[in-house]
N, C-alpha and C positions, 0 to 999 in steps of 0.2 A: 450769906453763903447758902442758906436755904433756900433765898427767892430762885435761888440760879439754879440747885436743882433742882427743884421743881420743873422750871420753865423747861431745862434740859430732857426730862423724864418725859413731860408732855409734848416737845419736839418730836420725841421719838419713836414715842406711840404712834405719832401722827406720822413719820416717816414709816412706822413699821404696818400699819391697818390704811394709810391711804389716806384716810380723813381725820376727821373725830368726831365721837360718839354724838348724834343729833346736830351735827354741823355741816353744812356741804361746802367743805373746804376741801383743798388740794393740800398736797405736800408743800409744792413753794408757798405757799399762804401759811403755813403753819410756822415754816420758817422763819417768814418775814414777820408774822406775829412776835413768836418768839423773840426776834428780836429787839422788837420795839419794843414788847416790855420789858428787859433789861435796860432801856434807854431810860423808858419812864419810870421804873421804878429806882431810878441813878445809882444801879448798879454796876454801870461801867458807864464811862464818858464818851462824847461821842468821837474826839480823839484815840479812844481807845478802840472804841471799836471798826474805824477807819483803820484802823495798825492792822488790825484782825486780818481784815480782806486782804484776798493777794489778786493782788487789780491785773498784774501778769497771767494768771491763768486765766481771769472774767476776759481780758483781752484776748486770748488763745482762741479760747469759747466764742467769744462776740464776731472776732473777723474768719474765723474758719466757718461759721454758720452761714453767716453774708454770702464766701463762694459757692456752699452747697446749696446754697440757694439761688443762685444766678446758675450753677448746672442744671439745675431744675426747670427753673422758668426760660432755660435757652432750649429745653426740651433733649440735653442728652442723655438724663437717664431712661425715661422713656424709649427715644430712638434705638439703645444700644442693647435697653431687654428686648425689644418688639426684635430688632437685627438676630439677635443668638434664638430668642423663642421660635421665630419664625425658621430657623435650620433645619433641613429634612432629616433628622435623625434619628435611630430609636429610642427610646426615652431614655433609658441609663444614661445615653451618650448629652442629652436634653439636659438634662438633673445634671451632670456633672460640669456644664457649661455656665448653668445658671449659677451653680454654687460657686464658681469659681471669677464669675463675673462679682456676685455680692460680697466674695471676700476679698477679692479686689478694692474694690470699691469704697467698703466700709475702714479699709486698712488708711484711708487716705480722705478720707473725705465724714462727715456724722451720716454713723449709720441708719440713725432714726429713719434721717432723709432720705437713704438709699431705699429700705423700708417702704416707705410712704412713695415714693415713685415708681419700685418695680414691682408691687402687689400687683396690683389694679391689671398692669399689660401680662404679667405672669397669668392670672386667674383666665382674661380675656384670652389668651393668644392658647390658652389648654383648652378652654373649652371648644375653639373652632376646631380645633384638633381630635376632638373629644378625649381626649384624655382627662384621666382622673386628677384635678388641680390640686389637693392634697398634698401629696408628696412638692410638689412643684412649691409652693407658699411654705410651708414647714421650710424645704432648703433657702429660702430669703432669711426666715427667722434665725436658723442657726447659723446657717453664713456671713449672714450680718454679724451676729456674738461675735464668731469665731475671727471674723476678719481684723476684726475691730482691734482685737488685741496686740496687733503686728507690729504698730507705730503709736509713737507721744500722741498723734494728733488721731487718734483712730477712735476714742470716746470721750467723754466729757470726764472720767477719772483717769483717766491714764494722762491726760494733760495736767490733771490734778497734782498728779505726782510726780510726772515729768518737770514740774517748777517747783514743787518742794523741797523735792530730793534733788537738783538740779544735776539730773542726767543727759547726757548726753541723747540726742536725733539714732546716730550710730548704734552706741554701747544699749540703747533699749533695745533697738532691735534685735541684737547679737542674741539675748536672750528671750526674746518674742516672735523672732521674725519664725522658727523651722516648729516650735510650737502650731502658730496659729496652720500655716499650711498643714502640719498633721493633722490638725483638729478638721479642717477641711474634706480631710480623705475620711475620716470617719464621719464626717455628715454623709457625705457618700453612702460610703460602706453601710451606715444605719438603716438609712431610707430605703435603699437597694437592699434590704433584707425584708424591712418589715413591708414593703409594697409590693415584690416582687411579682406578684399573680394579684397586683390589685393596680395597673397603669392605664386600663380602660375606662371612660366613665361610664354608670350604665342614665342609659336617658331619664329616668326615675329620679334621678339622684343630681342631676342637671339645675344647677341655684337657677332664679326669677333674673329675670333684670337685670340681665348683664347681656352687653351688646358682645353677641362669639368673634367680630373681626377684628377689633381695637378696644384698645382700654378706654373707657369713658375720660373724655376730659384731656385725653393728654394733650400738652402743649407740642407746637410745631416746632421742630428742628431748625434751628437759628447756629449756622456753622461760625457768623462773625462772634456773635455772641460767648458761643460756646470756646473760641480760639481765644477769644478775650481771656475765660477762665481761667480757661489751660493754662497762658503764659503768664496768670497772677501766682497760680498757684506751685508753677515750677519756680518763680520767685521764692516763694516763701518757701517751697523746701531745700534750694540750694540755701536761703539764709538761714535757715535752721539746721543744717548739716555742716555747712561749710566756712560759718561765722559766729563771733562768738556777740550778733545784736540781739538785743532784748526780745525774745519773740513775742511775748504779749503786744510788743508794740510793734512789730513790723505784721504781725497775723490782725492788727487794730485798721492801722494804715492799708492793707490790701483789700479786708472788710470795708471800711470807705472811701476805696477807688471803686472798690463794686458799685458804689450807692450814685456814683458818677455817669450816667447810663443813658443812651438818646432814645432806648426801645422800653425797658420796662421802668416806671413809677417807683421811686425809692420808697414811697407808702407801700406800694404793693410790697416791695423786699424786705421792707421792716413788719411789713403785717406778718409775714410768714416767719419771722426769728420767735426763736422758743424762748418769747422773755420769764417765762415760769422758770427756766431751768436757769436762766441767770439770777433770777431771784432768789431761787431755792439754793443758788452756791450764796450767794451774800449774806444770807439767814443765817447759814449753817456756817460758815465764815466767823461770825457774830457770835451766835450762841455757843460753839466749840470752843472760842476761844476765851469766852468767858467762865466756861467751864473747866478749860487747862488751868486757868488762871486761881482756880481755888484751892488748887491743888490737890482735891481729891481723886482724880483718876491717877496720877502717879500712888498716891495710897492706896489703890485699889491695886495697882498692876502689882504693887507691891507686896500684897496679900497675896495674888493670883499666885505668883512668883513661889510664894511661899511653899504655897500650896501645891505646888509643883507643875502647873498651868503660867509658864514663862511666855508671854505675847511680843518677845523680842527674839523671842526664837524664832528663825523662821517657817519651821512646822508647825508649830501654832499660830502664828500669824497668817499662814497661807489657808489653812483650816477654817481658823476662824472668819478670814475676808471671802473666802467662798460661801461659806454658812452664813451671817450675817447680809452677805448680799440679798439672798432670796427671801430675806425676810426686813430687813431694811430699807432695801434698795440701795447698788450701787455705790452712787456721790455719797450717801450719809456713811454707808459704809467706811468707804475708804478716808473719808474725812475723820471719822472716828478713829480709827486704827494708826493710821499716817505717822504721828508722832513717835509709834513705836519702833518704827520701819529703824531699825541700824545695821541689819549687815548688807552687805554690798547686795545681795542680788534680791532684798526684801522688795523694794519697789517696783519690776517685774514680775515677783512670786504675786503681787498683790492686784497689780495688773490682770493677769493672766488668771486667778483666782476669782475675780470680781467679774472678769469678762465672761470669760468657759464656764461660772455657775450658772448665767444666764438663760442659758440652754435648760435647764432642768424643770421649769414649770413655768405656765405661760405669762405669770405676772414675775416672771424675773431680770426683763426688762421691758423697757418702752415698746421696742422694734418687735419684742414679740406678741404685746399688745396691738399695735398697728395691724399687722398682718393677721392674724384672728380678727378685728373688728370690722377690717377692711372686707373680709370672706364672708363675715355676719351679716355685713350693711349689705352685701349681694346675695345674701338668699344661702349660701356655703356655713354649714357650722362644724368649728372645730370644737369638738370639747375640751374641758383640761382634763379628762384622760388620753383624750386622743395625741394631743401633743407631749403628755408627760410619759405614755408606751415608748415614745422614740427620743425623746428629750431626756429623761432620767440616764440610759443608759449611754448616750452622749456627753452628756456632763462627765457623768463620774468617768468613763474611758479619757475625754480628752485633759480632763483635770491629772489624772496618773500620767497621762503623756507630758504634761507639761511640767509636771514635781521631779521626774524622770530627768529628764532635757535638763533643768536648772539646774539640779544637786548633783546627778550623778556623771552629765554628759558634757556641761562646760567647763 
């Protein structure tokens, strides 16, 4: 029992600081460590710990990545920033397009991805414009969070809990879908305060090396391609609305019909899947479940409990999956907490908590790492105070909009 927490205690660390101390390791690497030493030191079998994995979400994960990645390399997310950025309009009108394209986008599709494809034309298409790109890259980051939280398939934990808790495509929504569009309009309303006499760039302030007509690198708009996507992907949300089949395995199956393809290299398509983040759910799959299995978190919650810190409530559990997020990350979070999720609407409060904390500081997720580094590697720096001025008070606003909406409004 102590080998396991141990192992558990140094997962977590390593989920919670990014590495560990004198080691350059990542998160999935710690996980996947972690697990292997409960393998070797035959603290659980390896039937046990195959039980562990829920192969249904890694399959969610695995073929929803696959499409976002053949929208990418067919070049429509590119196409469809470069289409709305290139709009003659004044900026508010600019900002509230782009925002509304990313949470779109993210709502349906990984928003890492969307991220990683509309920085680049976002940054290029303001500066030909001259405007200040700022504001313009913040509204990806937040909008991507925000969007994200709308549908089962919108992040890599909300799929998480979507097969846990085996909720319904629909019933997520009911309580996600009018959330996340609020949170939308406060990205808005945020940015359109705190820029408001700041939409011009001044030439001083102009990053290096970035081409002002087009985003470097984007791929060319491939319409066979991109109609391919489309009609995988309307597939697999009429079967995950309208039937009751497996979705890990029909989001598995669409994934490798993508891999089926006469234009791009299934190398190429496999090069680009985020196998870290599969890794890091199979670790954390493993090590959690070796860690229920000793029983001590239920003696723990049980203490909490005591103490008057009940994590089945779901104000403490919403509380807590928002907090825990920006300091854990996300998946580990919710994979922590998960077990405790019992009243009906805890697994959207968790959702929605885990997503909208995001927004609050710039390592509180991926997408908003992408977009900061993306701006860095062109000459553009965001600080973390510069994104956590607009980002702090975004979280905490959209997080009440959304406790709001679930306890009091459905």
């Amino acid at each position: 029992m102590s080998m396991v927490l141990i192992v558990f205690v140094v997962v977590y660390l390593g989920m919670m600081l990014g590495h560990l101390p004198w080691l350059k390791v990542d998160r999935a690497a710690i996980a996947l460590g972690g697990a292997v030493a409960l393998l070797a030191a035959s603290r659980l079998t390896e039937t046990q710990a195959l039980a562990s994995i829920d192969f249904s979400t890694i399959g969610m994960l695995f073929g929803l990545m696959l499409i976002s990645i053949q929208f990418e390399m067919s070049g429509l997310y590119a196409a469809v920033s470069a289409a709305v950025a290139r709009v003659r309009t004044p900026p508010p009108v600019l900002l509230a397009l782009l925002i509304a394209l990313a949470g779109a986008m993210s709502a349906f599709l990984t928003n890492d991805v969307v991220a990683v494809a509309m920085t680049p034309v976002v940054l290029a298409i303001s500066l030909s414009r001259g405007l200040n790109p700022v504001p313009f890259l913040l509204a990806i980051a937040f909008a991507t969070n925000a969007g994200s939280v709308a549908t089962i398939i919108g992040s890599p934990q909300n799929m998480l809990i979507g097969e846990q808790l085996h909720l319904s495509f629909a019933g997520f929504m009911a309580y996600t879908a009018v959330p996340a569009l609020l949170s939308l309009a406060v990205v808005w309303l945020a940015l359109m305060f705190f820029y408001r006499d700041r939409w011009r760039l001044e030439r001083s302030a102009a990053p290096l090396g970035v081409a002002p007509a087009a985003a470097p690198d984007a791929p060319r708009f491939d319409r066979w391609e991109t109609g391919k996507g489309v009609l995988v992907l309307g597939f697999v949300l009429y079967a995950f609305i309208f039937t009751d089949w497996n979705r890990g395995l029909v989001a598995t199956s669409a994934g490798a019909f993508m891999l089926f393809n006469a234009r791009f290299m299934s190398r190429s398509m496999l090069h680009r899947m985020d196998w870290g983040l599969l890794i890091l759910f199979v670790g954390l799959f493993i090590v959690n479940g070796a860690f229920q299995d000793t029983g001590m978190p239920q003696q723990l919650v049980a203490d909490l409990k005591t103490a008057g810190f009940d994590l089945q409530h779901s104000g403490v559990l919403f509380a807590a999956s928002a907090i825990l997020s920006d300091i854990t990350s996300n998946v580990p979070t919710v994979m922590l907490l998960l077990p405790y999720a019992s009243d009906p609407a805890a697994g959207p409060l968790m959702a929605l908590a885990s997503g909208l904390s995001s927004n609050l500081i710039v390592i509180g997720s991926l997408a908003n790492i992408i977009v900061v580094d993306a701006a860095n590697a062109r000459g553009l720096n965001i600080s973390f105070w510069e994104f956590a001025k607009v980002g702090v008070p975004v979280a905490l606003t959209t997080l009440l909009v959304a406790w709001v909406w679930v306890r009091y409004l459905m």
